[in-house]
N, C-alpha and C positions, 0 to 999 in steps of 0.2 A: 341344213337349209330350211327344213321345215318349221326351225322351231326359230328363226326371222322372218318366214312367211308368217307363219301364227302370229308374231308380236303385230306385224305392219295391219293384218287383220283385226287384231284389236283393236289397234291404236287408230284406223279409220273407223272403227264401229264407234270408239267416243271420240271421237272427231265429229261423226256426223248426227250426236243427239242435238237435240233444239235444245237453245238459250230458257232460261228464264226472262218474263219481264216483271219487274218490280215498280210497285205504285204504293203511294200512299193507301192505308185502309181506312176504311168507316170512322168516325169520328170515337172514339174512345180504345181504337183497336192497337195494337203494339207489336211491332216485329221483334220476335225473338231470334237470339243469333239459332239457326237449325242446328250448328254442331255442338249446342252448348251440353252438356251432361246434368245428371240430376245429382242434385248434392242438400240432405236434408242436415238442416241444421240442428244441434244437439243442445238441451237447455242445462247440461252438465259437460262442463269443457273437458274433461278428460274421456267423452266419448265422440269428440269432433271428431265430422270427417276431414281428411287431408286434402289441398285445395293445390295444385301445381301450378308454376311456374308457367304462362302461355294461358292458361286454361280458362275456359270458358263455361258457367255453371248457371242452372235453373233452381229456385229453391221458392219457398212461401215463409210470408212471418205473421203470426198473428195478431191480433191488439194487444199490446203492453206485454208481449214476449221479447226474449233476450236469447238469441241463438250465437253459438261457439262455430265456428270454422278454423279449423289450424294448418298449419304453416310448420314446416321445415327451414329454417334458414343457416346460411353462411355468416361469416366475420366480417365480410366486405361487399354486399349484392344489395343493392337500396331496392324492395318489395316494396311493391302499389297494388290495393285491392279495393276496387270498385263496388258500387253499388248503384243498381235502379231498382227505384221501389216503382210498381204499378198497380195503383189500387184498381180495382174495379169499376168500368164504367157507371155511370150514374148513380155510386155511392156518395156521401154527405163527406165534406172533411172542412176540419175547422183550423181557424189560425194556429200556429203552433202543434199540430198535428205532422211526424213526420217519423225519418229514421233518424239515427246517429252511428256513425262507421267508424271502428278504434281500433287500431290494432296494438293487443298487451303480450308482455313479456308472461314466462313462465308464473311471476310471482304477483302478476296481474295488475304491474305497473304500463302504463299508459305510454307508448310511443308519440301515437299522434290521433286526431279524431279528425271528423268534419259532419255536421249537419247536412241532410237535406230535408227541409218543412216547408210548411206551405204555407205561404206570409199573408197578404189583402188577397190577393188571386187566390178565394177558395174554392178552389174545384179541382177533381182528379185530375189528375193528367203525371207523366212520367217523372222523378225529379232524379237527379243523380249526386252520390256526394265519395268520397276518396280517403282512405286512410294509407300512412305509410310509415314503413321501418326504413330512416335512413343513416346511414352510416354519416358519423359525423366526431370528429377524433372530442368534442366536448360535451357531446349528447347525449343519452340513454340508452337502453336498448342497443349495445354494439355487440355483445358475446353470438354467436353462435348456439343456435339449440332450438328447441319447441314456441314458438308464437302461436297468439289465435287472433282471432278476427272476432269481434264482437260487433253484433249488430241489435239497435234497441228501438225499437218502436211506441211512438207515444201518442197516444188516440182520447181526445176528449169522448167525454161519454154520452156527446152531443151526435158525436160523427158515427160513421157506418165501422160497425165493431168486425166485419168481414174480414180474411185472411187476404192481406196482399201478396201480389208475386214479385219475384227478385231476380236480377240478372247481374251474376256477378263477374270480375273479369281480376284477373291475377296476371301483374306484370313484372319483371323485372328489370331496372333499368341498366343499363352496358355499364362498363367498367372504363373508366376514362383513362384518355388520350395520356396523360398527366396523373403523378399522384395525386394532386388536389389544386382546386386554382385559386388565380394569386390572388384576387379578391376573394372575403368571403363575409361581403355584404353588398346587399341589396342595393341597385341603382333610385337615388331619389329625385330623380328628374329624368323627363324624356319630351319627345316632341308631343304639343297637346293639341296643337294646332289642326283641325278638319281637314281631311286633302278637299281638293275639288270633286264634283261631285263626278264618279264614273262615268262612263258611255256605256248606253244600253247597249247590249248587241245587235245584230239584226234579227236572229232568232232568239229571242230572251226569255224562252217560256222555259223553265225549269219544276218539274213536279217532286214537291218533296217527299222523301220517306217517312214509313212506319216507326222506323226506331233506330237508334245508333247501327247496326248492324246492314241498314239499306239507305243509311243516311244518302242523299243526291250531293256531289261536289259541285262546288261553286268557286272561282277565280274572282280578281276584280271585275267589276262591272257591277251593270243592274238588272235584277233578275225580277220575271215575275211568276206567281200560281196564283192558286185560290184556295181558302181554305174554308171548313164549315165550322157553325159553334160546336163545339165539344171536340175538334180534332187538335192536334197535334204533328206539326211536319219539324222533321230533323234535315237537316242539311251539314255542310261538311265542308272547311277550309281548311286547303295547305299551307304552313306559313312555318318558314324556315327562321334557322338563327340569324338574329340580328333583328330581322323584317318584325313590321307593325302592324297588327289587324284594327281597323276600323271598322263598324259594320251600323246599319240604320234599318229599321223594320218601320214596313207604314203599310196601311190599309187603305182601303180605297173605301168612298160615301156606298152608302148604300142605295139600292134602285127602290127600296120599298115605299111607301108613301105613308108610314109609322113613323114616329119620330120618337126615340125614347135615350135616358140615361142609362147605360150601365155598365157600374162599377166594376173597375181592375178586368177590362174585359181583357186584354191583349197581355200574353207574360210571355217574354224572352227571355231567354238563357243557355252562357256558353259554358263548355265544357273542353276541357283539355284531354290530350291524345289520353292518358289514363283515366278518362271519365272523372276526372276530378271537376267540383264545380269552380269556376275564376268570376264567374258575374251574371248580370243579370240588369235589364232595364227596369224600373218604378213599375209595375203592374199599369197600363194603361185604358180612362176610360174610354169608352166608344159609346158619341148619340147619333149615328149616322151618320157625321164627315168626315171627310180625309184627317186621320191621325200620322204623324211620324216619331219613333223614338230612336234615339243613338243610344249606344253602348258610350258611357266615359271614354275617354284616351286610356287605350293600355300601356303596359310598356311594350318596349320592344322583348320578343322571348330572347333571352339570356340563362345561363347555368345559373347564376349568382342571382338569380330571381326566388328562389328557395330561401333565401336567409330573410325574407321579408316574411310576418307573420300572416298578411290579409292575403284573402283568397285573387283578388285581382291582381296582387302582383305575383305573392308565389308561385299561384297558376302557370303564369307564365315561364315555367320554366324549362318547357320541352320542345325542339320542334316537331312538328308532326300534323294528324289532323285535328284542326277542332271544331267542336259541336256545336252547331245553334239551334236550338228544337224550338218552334214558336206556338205556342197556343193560342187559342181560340174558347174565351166562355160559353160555355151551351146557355147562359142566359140570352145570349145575344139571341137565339131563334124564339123566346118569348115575343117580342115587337117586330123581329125584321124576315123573320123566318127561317127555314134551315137552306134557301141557298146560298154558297159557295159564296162569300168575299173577295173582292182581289187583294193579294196581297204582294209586295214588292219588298225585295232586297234588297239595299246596296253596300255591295262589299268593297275593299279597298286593301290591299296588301303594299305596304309600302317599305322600302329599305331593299337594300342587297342581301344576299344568300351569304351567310357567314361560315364559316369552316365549323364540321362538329369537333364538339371538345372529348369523344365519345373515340375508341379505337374498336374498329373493325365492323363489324353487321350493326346497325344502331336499330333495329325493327321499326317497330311503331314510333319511335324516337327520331324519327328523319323524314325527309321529303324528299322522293326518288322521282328518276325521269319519268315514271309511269306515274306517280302521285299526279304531275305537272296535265300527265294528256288525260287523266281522269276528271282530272278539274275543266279543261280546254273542253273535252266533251260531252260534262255533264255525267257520269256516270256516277251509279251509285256505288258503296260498297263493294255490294256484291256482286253488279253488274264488272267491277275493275276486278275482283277476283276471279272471275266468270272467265275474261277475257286473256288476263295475265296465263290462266289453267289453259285455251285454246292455243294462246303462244308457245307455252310449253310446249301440248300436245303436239303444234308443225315439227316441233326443234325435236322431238322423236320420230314424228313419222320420216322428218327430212335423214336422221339416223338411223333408224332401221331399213330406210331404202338403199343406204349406202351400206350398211351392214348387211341387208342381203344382197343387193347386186354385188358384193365383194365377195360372197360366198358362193354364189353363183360361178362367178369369174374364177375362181379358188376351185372348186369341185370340177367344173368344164376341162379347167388347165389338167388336174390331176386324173383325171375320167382320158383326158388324150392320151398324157404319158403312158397311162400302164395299157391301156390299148398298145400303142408303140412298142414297149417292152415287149408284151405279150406274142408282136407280130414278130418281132424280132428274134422271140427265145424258139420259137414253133419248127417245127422238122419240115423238111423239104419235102414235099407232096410227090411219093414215089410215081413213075410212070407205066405206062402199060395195062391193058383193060378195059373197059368199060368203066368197071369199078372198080377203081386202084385202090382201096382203104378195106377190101375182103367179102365186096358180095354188095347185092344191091340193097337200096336205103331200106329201113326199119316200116314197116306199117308203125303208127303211136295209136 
């Protein structure tokens, strides 16, 4: 019984630590995920470090360096491994300045790559790009063995030659419902047509996150924050198979009495449950009035969105959450200053929740009913992990209460009987005397 008493003691002791609260940070500043590990990258691929399956990794890359990470794979597991590069705040970066993400075979043939640089919007800020091994009965890369992860940095000698940081993330994707499915090409038509424009809600303030990792969830509707020049907020939609994301980013005029041009001040871009990049709005300018940009029509997410080569539609081809991080130029605080913009959302998820094509735990690869109330409440990442961890923790304490009051009840019952026994097996209390048992009691 002591050792359900101990647990239930525990398990109210973290029961009752305080929550975190998560906010966006300063303007150049980046949430990293906190369980991520360190993982330095090696400029000779036969001394990569090993990168797992789930895993979550910190590393640095510097100008015009090429770091290895490897991989373990199976014959049949389609591997996604992410990257965010983050330069340093108010370092220089020029067009064409960026990472490239590949992941190669043994013999240092190319799977798959993807870009992330940095186009008219030149100024720091986070960008993310995806490489993948995917099984595919006509493709490359299908055997089983040693993979690495190549990561290449490429910095004009105009921009800030400083070592950036990297957050990497290694996925695998579920083993399907089906050996393969029946289509296996890319839809070339979908709905393109704008919904109607959301309903704000009645409390619509939504404050975005530092990084993928405290991204804020967002539902249909219309949302508002504020943002300064030089920052960066992440936010976060669920959107299942089948469904269509829409999304429109606009800025409010400014209150200053400056009136100025400048160039690609506003950059949007989404990103899929594997951090891979799918799109991204024209860089847009800002002279002080109300700007809006839309995201193109996607398609609807589909499996068979993968057989399209462009990032917009291949993209599309998980459900789960996806990323919109929106930046803010620090030019902007030259003429208007460094207060806080408003800035507005409006997102739109449209279409029915489609059955996954995926058999068993789909992870990151789905939208569960907790996805659904994360989003309804605004909760960040890690505020929905936060909270899913306190669910948990009742569903123990509610268990160990019933597991020690059962032992309780269990030790009481067996503590009567052998009392019982005992009363029962005991010799008959002889008579006569004073002191029938041989003399009076004991001094102790």
């Amino acid at each position: 019984m002591r050792g359900a008493l101990a647990t239930m003691a525990a398990v109210f002791a973290v029961a009752a630590l305080p929550g975190q609260a998560y906010a966006a940070g300063a303007p150049g500043s980046y949430t990293f995920d906190p369980d991520a590990e360190s993982a330095v990258g090696a400029d000779i691929s036969a001394e990569a470090s090993k990168l797992e399956p789930g895993g979550v990794y910190r590393s640095a890359i510097r100008s015009g360096q090429k770091l290895y990470y490897r991989l373990d794979l199976d014959a049949k597991t389609n591997a996604y491994v992410s990257a965010v590069v983050v330069p340093k705040s108010g370092g220089k970066v020029s067009y064409g300045d960026g990472i490239t993400v590949s992941i190669r075979d043994s013999s240092d043939d190319e799977c798959s790559s993807q870009d992330a640089v940095f186009g008219s919007a030149q100024y720091p800020r986070p960008i993310a790009a995806y490489a993948s091994r995917r099984i595919d009965k006509d493709g490359s890369c299908q055997d089983a063995g040693t993979y690495y992860v190549l990561i290449e940095r490429e910095t004009k000698e105009t921009s800030d030659q400083g070592e950036w940081d990297l957050e990497l993330r290694y996925a695998s994707e579920p083993q399907l419902a089906k050996p393969s499915p029946e289509a296996t090409t890319a839809p070339t038509a979908w709905p393109s047509a704008s919904p109607p424009p959301p309903a704000a809600a009645t409390d619509n303030t939504r404050r975005g996150g530092a990084g993928y990792y405290d991204a804020t969830s967002l539902e249909t509707g219309e949302w508002k924050d504020r943002i300064e020049p030089g920052q960066t907020l992440f936010y976060r939609v669920p959107v299942d198979w089948g469904q269509q994301l829409f999304a429109t980013a606009g800025l409010s005029n400014s209150t200053s009495e400056k009136s100025a041009y400048v160039s690609s001040a506003l950059a949007v871009s989404l990103e899929n449950p594997a951090l891979g990049h799918v799109a991204e709005v024209s860089p847009t300018s800002y002279s002080g009035k109300p700007i809006s940009v839309p995201f193109d029509p996607l398609p609807p997410v589909a499996y068979e969105n993968r057989y399209d080569s462009s990032d917009d539609v291949g993209g599309m081809r998980f459900a789960g959450w996806y990323y919109l991080s929106v930046s803010l130029s620090p030019e902007v605080a030259k003429p208007y200053g460094q207060k806080p913009i408003a800035l507005t959302l409006k997102i739109s998820v449209k279409g029915e929740a489609e059955e996954s094509p995926y058999k068993g735990d789909a992870g990151i690869f789905a939208v569960t009913p907790g996805d659904k109330d994360a989003a309804r409440q605004g909760q960040s990442g890690a505020q929905a992990a936060e909270a899913a961890g306190e669910r948990d923790t009742m569903k123990l304490v509610a268990a160990a209460g019933i597991g020690a009051g059962t032992v309780l009840v269990l030790w009481l019952g067996a503590w009567t009987l052998i009392a019982r026994r005992r009363a029962a097996a005991a010799p008959a209390a002889p008579t006569g005397g004073p002191y029938p048992y041989g003399g009076p009691p004991q001094a102790w």
